[in-house]
C-alpha positions as a Markdown table, in Angstrom:
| # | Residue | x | y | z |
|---|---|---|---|---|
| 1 | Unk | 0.3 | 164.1 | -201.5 |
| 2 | Unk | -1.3 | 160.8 | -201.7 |
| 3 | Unk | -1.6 | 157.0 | -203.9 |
| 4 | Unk | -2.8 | 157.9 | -207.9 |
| 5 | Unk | -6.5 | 158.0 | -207.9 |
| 6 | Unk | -7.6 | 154.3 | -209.2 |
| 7 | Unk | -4.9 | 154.0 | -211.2 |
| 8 | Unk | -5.9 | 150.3 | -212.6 |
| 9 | Unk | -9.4 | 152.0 | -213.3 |
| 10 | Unk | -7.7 | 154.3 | -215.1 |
| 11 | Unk | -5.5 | 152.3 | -217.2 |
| 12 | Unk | -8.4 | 150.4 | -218.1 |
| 13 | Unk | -10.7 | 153.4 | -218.6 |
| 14 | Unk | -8.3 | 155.5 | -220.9 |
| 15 | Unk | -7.2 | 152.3 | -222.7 |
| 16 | Unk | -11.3 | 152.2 | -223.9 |
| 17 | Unk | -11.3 | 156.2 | -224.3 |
| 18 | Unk | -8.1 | 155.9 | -226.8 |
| 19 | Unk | -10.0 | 153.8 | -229.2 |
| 20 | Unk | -13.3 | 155.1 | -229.2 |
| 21 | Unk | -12.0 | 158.7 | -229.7 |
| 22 | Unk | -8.2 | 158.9 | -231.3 |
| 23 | Unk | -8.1 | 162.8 | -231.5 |
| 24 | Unk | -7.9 | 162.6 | -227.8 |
| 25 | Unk | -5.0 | 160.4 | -226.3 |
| 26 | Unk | -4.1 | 159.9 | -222.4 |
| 27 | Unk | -0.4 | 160.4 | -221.7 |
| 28 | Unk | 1.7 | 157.6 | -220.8 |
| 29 | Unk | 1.1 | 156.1 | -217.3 |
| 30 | Unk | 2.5 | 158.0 | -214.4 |
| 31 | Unk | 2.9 | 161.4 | -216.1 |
| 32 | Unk | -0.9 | 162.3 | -216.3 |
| 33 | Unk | -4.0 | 161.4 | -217.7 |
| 34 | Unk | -6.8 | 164.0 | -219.7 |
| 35 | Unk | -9.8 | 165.6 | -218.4 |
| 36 | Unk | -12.7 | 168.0 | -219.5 |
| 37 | Unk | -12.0 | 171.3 | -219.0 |
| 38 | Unk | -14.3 | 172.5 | -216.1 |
| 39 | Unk | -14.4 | 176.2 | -217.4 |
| 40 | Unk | -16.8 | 175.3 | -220.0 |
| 41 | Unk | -20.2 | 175.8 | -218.2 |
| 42 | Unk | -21.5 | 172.2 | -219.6 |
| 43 | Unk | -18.3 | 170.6 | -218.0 |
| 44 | Unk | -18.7 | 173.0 | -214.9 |
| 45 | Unk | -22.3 | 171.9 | -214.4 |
| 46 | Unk | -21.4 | 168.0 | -215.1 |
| 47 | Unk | -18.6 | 168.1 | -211.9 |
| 48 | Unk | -21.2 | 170.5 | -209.3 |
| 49 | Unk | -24.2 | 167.7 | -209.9 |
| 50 | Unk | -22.0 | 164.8 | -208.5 |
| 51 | Unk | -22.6 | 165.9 | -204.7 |
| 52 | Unk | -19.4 | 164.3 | -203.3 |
| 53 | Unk | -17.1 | 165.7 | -205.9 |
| 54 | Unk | -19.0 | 169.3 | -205.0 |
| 55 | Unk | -18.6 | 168.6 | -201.2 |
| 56 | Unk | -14.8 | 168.2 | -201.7 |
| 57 | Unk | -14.1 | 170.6 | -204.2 |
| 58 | Unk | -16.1 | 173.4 | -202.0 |
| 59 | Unk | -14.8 | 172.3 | -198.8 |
| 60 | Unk | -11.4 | 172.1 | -199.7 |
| 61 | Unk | -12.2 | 176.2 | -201.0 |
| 62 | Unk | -13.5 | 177.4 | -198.0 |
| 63 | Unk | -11.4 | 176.0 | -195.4 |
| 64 | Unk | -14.2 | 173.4 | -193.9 |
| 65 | Unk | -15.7 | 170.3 | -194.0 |
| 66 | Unk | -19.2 | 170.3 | -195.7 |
| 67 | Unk | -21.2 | 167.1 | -193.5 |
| 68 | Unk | -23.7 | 167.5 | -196.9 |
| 69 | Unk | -24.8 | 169.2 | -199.6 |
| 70 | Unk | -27.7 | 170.1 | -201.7 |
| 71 | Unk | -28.0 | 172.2 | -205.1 |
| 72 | Unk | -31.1 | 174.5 | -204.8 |
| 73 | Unk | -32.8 | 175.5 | -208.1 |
| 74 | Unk | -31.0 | 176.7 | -210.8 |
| 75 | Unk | -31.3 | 179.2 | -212.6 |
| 76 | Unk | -29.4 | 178.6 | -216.0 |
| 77 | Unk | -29.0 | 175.5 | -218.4 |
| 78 | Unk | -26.7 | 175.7 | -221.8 |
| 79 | Unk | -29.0 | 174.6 | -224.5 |
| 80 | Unk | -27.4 | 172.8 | -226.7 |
| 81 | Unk | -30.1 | 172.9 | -229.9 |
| 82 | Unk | -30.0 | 176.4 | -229.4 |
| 83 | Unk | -26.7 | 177.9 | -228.1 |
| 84 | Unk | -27.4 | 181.3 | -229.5 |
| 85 | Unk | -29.5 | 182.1 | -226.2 |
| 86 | Unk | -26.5 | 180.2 | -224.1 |
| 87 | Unk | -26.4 | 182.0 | -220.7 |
| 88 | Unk | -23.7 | 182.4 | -218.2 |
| 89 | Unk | -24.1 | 179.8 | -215.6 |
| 90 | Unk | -23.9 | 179.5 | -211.5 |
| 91 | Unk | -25.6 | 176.8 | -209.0 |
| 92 | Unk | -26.1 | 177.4 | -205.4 |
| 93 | Unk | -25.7 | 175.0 | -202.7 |
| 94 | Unk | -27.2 | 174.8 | -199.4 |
| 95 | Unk | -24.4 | 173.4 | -197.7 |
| 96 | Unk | -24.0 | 171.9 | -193.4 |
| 97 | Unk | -20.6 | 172.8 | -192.7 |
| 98 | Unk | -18.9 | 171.7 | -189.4 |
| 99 | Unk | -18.0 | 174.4 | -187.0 |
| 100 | Unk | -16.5 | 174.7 | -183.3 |
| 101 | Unk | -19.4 | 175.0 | -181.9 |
| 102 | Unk | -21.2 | 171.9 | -183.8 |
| 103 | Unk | -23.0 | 172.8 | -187.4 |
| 104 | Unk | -24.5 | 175.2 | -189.4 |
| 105 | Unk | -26.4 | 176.3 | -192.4 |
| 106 | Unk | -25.4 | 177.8 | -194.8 |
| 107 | Unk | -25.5 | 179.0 | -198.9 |
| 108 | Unk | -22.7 | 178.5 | -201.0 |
| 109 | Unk | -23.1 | 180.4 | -204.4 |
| 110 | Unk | -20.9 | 179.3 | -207.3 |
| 111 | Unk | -20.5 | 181.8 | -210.0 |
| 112 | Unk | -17.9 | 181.4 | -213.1 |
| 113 | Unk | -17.0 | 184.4 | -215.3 |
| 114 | Unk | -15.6 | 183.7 | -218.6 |
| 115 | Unk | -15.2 | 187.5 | -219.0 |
| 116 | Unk | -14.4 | 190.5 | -216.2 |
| 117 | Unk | -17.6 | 192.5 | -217.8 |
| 118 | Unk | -19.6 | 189.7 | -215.7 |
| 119 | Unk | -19.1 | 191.4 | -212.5 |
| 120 | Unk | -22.5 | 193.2 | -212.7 |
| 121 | Unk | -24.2 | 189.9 | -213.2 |
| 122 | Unk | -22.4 | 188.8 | -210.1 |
| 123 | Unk | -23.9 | 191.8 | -208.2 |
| 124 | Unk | -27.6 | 191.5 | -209.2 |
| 125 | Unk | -27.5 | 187.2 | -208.3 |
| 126 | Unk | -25.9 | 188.3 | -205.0 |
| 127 | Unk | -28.9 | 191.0 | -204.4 |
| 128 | Unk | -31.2 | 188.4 | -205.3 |
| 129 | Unk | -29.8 | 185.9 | -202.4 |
| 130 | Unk | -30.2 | 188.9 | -200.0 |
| 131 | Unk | -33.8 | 189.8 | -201.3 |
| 132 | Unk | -34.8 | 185.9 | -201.8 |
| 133 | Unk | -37.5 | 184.9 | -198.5 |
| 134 | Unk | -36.0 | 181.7 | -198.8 |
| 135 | Unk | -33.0 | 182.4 | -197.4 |
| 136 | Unk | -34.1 | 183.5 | -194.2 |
| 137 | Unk | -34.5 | 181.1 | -191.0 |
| 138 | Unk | -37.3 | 181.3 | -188.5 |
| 139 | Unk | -36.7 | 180.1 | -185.1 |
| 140 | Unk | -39.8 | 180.9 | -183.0 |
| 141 | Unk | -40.6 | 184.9 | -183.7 |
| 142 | Unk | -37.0 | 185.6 | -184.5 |
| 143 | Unk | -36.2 | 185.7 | -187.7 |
| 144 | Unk | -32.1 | 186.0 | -189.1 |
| 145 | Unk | -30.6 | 185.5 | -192.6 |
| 146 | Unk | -28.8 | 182.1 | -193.7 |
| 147 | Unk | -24.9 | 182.8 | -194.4 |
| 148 | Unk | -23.7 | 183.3 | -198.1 |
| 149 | Unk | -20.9 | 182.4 | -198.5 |
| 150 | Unk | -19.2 | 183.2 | -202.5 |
| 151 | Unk | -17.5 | 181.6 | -204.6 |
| 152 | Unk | -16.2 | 183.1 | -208.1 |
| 153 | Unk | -14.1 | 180.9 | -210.6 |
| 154 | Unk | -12.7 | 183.5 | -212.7 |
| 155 | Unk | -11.2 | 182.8 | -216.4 |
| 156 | Unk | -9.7 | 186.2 | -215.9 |
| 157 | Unk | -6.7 | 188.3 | -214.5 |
| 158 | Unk | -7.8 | 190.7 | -211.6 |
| 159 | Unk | -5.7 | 193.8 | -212.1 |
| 160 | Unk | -2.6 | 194.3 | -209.5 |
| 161 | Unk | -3.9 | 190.6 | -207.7 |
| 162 | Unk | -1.4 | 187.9 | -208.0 |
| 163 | Unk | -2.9 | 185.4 | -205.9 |
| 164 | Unk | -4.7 | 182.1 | -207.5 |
| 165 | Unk | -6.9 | 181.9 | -204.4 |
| 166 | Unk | -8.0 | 185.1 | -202.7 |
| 167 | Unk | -10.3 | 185.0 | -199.6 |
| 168 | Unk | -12.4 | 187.9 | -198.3 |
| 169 | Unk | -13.1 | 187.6 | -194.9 |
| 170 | Unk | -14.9 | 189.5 | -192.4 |
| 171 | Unk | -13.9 | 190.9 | -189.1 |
| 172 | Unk | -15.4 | 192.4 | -186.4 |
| 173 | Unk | -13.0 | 195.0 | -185.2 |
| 174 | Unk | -13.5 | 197.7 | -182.7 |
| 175 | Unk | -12.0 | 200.9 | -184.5 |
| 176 | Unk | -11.1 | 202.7 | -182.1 |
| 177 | Unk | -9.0 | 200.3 | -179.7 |
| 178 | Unk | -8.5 | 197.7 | -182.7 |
| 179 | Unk | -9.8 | 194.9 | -180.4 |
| 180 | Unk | -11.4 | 191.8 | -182.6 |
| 181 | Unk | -14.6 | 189.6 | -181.8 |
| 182 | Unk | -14.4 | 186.6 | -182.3 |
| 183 | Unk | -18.1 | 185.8 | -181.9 |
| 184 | Unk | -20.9 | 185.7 | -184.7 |
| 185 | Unk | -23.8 | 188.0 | -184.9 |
| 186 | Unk | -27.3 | 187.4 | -186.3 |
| 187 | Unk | -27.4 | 190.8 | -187.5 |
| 188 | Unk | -23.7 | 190.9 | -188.8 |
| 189 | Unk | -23.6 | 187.8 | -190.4 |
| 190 | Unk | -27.4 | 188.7 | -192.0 |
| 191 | Unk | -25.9 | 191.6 | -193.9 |
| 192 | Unk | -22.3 | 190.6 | -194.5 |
| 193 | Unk | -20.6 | 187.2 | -196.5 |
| 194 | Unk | -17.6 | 185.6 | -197.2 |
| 195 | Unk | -15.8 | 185.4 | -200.8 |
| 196 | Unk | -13.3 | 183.1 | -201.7 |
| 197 | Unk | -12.1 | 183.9 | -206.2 |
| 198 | Unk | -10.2 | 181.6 | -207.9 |
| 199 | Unk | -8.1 | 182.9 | -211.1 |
| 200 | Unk | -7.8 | 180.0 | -213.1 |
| 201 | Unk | -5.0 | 182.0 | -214.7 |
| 202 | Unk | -2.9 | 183.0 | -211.5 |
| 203 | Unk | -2.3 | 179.6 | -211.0 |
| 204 | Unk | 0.2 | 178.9 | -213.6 |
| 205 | Unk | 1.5 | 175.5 | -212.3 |
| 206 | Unk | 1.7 | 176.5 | -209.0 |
| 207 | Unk | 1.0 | 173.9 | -206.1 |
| 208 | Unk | 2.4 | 174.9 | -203.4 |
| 209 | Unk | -0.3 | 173.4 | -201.1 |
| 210 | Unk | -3.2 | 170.3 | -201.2 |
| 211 | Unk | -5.4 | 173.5 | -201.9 |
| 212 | Unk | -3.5 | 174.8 | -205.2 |
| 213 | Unk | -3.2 | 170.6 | -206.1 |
| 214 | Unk | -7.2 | 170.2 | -206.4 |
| 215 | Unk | -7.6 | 173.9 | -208.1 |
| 216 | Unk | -5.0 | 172.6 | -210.9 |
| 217 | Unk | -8.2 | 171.1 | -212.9 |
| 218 | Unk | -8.6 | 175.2 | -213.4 |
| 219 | Unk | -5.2 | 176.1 | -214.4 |
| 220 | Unk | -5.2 | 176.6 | -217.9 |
| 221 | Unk | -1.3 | 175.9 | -218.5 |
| 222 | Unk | -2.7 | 172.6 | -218.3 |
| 223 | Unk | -4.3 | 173.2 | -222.2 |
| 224 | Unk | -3.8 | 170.0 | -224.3 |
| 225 | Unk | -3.7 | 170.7 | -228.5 |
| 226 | Unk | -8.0 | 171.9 | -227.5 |
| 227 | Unk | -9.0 | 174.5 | -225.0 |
| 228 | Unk | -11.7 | 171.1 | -224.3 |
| 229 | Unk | -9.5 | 169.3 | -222.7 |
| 230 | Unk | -6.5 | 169.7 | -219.8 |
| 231 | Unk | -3.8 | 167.5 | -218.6 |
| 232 | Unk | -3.8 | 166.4 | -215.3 |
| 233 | Unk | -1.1 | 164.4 | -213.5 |
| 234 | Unk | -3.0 | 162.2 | -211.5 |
| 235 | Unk | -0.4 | 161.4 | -208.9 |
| 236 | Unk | 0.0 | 164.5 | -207.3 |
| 237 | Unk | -4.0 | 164.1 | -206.6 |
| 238 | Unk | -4.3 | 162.7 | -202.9 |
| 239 | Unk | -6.6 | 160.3 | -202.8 |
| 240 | Unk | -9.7 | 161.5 | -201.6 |
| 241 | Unk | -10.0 | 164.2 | -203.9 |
| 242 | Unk | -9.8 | 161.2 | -206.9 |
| 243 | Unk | -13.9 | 162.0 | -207.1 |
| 244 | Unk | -13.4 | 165.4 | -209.0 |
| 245 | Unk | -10.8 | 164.0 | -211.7 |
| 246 | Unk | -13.6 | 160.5 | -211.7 |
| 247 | Unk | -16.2 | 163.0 | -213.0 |
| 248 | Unk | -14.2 | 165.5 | -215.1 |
| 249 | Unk | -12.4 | 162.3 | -216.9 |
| 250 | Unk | -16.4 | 160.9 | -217.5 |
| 251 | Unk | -17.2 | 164.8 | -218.9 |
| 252 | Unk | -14.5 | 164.0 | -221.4 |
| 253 | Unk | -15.9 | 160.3 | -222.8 |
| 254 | Unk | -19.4 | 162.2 | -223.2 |
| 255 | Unk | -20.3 | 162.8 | -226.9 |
| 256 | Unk | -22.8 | 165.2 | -225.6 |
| 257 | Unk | -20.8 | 167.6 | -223.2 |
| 258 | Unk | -17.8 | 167.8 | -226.1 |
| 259 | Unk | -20.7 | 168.6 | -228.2 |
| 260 | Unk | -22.2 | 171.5 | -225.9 |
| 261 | Unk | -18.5 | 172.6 | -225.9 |
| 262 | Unk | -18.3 | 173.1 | -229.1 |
| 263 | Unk | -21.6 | 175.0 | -228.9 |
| 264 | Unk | -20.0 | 177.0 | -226.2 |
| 265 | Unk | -17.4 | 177.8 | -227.8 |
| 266 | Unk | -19.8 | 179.1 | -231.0 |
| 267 | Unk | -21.3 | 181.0 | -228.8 |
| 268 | Unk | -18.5 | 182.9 | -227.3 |
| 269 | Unk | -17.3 | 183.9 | -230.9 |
| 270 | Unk | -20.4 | 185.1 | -231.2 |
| 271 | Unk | -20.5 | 187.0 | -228.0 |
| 272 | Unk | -17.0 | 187.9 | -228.7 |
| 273 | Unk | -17.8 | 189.0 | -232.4 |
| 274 | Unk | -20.7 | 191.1 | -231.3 |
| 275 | Unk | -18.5 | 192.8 | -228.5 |
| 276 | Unk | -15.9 | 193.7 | -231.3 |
| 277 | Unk | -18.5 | 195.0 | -233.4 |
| 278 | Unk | -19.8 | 197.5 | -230.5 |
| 279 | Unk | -16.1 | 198.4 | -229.4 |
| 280 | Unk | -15.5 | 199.1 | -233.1 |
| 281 | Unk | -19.0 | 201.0 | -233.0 |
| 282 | Unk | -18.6 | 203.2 | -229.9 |
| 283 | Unk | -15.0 | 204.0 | -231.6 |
| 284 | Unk | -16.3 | 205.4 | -234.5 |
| 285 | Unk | -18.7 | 207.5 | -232.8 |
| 286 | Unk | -16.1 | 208.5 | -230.4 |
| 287 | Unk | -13.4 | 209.7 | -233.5 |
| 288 | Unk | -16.9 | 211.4 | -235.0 |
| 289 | Unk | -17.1 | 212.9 | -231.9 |
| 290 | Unk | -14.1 | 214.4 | -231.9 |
| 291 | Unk | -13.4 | 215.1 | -235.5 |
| 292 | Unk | -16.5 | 217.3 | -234.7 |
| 293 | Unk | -15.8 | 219.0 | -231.7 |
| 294 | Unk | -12.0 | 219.7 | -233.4 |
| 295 | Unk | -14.1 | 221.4 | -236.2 |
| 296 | Unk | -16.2 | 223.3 | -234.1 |
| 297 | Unk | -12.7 | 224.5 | -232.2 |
| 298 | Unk | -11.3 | 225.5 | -235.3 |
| 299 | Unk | -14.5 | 227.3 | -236.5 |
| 300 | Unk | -14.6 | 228.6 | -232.9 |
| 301 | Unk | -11.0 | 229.7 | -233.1 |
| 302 | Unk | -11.2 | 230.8 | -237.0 |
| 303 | Unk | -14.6 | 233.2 | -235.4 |
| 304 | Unk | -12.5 | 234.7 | -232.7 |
| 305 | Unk | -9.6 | 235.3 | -235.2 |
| 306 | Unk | -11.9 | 236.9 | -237.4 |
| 307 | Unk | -13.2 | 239.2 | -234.2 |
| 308 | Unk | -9.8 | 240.2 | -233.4 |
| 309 | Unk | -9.5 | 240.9 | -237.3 |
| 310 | Unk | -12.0 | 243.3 | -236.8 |
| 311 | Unk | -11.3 | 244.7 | -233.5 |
| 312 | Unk | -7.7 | 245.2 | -235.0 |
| 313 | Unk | -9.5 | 247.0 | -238.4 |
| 314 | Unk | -11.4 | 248.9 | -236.2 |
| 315 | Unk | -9.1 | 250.0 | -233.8 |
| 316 | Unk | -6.6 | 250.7 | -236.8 |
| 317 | Unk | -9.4 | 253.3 | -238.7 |
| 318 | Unk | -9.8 | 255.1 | -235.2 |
| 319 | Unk | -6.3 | 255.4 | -235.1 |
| 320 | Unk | -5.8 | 256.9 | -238.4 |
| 321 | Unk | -9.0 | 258.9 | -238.0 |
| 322 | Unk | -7.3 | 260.3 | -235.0 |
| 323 | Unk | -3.8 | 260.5 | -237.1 |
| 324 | Unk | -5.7 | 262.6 | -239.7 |
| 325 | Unk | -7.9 | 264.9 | -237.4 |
| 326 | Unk | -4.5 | 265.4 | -236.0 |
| 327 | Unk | -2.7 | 266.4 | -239.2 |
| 328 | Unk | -5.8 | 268.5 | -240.0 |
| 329 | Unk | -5.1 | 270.7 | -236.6 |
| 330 | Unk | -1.2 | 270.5 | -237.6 |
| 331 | Unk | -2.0 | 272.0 | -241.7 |
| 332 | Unk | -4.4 | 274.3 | -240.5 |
| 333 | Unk | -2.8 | 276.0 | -237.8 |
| 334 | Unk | 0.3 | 276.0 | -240.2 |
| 335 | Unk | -2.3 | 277.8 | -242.9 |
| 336 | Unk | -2.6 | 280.3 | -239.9 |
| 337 | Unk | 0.8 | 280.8 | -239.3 |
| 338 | Unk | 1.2 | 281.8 | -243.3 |
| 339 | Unk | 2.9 | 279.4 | -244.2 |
| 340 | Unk | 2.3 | 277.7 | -248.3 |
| 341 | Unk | 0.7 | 275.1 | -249.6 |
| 342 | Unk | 4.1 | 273.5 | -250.8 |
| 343 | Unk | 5.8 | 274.4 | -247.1 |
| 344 | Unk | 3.0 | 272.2 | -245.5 |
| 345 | Unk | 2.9 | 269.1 | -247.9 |
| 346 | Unk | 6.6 | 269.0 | -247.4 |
| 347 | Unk | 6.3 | 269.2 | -243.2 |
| 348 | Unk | 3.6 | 267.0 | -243.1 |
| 349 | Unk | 3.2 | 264.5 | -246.0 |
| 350 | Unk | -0.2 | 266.0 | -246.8 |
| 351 | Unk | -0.9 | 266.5 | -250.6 |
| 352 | Unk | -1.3 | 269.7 | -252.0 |
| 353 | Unk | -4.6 | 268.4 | -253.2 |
| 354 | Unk | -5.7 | 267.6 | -249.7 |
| 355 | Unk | -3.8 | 270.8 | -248.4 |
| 356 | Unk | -6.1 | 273.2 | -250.9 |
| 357 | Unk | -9.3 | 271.3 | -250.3 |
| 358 | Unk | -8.8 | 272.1 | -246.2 |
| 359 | Unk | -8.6 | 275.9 | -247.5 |
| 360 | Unk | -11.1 | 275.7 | -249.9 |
| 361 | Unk | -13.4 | 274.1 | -247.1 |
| 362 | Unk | -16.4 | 271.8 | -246.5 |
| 363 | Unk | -17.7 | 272.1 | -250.5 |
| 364 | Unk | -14.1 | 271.1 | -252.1 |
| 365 | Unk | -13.1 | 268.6 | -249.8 |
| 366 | Unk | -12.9 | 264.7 | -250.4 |
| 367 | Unk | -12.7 | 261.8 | -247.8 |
| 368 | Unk | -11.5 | 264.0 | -244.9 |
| 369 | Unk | -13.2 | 263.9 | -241.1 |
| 370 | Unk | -16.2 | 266.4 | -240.8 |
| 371 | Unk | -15.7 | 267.4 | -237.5 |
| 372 | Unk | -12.9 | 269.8 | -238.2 |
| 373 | Unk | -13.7 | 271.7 | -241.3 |
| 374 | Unk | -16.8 | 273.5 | -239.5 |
| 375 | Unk | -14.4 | 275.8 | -238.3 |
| 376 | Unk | -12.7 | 277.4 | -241.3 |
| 377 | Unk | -13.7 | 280.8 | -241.6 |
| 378 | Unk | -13.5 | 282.5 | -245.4 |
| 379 | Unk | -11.9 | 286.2 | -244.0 |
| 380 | Unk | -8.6 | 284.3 | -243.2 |
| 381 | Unk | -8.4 | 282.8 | -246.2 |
| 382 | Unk | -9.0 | 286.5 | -248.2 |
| 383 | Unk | -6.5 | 287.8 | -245.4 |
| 384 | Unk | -3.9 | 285.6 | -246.6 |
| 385 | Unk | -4.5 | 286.2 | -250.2 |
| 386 | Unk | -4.2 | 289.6 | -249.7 |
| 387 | Unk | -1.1 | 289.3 | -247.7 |
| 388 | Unk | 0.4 | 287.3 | -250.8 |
| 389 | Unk | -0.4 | 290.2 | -253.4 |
């Protein structure tokens, strides 16, 4: 894979770094050395700035050789005297990169997520890059888009993704036959972009290629006893890429970046704090929510109990109002047929009591129908008083 990058430099270097600060110790020669971790924004930012380091770091990503390199204006800083307003951070690059046909222009865009909620922010800097007037070239009266091309350094597991380095690529396919262009188009490549995502946490001491080598500054299996600083062995580092481990091993000598990462990381627990605080919130609600809509069900189930209650009590009365006008036709026509009072009330269960009132009619009678009574006429009742003398 290559010589170790300056490894007399080195020496030298962490010999100085070992005395000035003893909480953080190089390992012994040939098995590594220590470096800022580039996921802290501060550390991030410190490695993008140094062009050449950029240029090879980028390049190596996207598959081509960057001739040169330029950060455009930025949009984010980490204030350190104030890390409460801390914002997430990404630089853009307007890159040359060397092609087949000679060179072209084009915008690299460097995000880093810390957390996967960051993928709206992702969206709305990419809509920007489409909507900026800036990025549009002007030859004569035609006017086209400069290529973006993305790249997302991710602190975060993509679901169902096991790769460390994923590339999105476009094709130009004809559906239909499945034929592919290999040409570019204005209008194509206006509209469309690469993206290449790195997941620092796929990588898990994988380096299987030069490409996986360089990315190891990412993986974070590489963790010394702080999150602020990684082990790298330096050996496996071919020698041209010796640039990016230069500058990360310089972020870790300044007292000012491991102070901003130590704001950092007070502002994540913050940010991490307040997120906690608005799951724990919007769980609450959501257990309110349903401890009420399970107490409306049960009031709405106890209601429709109590309607079938009543439907049942009032089917039930019709059915003994029925029951009774019934026995009423049964006693009277058994009055008609002459047969006595205790005769009936044994046939029929009817009390005497009741059994008298229907034959003394409607001015005796207590809690029986109305409907039926009408019809008692007095001469059959003298008829069958007569009939019992």
């Amino acid at each position: 894979m290559g010589l170790p990058c300056r490894m007399n430099e080195l020496i030298e270097i962490g010999i100085r770094y070992d005395i000035k600060f003893k909480e953080i110790k190089f390992n012994d020669w040939g098995k590594g050395m220590q470096i800022a971790n580039p996921f802290y924004d501060t550390v991030f930012k410190y490695l993008m700035e140094d062009s050449k380091a950029a240029m090879l770091l980028l390049g190596k990503i996207i598959g081509k050789k960057i001739i040169s390199i330029k950060p455009r204006p930025q949009e984010i800083v980490i204030p350190r005297d104030t890390p409460s307003k801390h914002a997430v951070y990404r630089m853009d690059f307007s890159a040359v990169v060397k092609t087949s046909t000679g060179q072209r222009c084009v915008i690299v865009e460097v995000q880093k997520a810390k957390k996967s909620s960051d993928i709206l922010r992702f969206r709305r800097y990419l809509g920007k890059q489409y909507a900026n007037p800036e990025n549009i070239q002007v030859s004569g009266k035609k006017q086209k888009g400069i290529p973006i091309i993305s790249v997302y350094f991710l602190c975060h597991d993509l679901e169902g993704i096991d790769a460390p380095v994923i590339k999105i690529s476009r094709t130009y396919m004809d559906i239909t036959t499945k034929k592919i262009y290999n040409v570019k188009n204005d209008f194509i490549e206006s509209l469309t972009h690469d993206s290449y995502v790195i997941q620092g946490t796929r990588l898990k001491q994988r380096r299987r290629n030069e490409l996986e080598v360089v990315l190891s500054i990412f993986d974070p299996d590489n963790v010394s006893s702080t999150e602020h600083i990684l082990n790298i062995d330096e050996t496996t580092f071919p020698n041209k890429y010796c640039e990016i481990i230069r500058r990360l091993r310089e972020a870790a000598e300044s007292d000012l970046i491991r102070e901003t990462m130590y704001a950092e990381d007070e502002v994540l627990g913050e940010i991490i704090k307040a997120e906690r605080i608005a799951e724990k919130a919007v769980e609450d609600k959501n257990k309110l929510i349903k401890t009420l809509e399970e107490k409306d069900k049960a009031i709405e189930e106890k209601d429709k109990a109590i309607e079938e209650k009543d439907k049942a009590i009032e089917e039930n009365s019709k059915a003994l109002e029925e029951k009774g006008q019934i026995l009423e036709r049964i006693v009277s026509a058994m009055i008609k047929s002459g047969f006595s009072i205790e005769k009936i009330s044994e046939e029929t269960g009817v009390s005497t009591e009741k059994i008298t009132a229907l034959i003394n009619g409607p001015k005796d009678r207590v809690s029986e129908p109305s409907t039926f009574y009408g019809s008692f006429k007095p001469k059959r009742k003298m008829k069958k008083e007569k009939n019992e003398t």
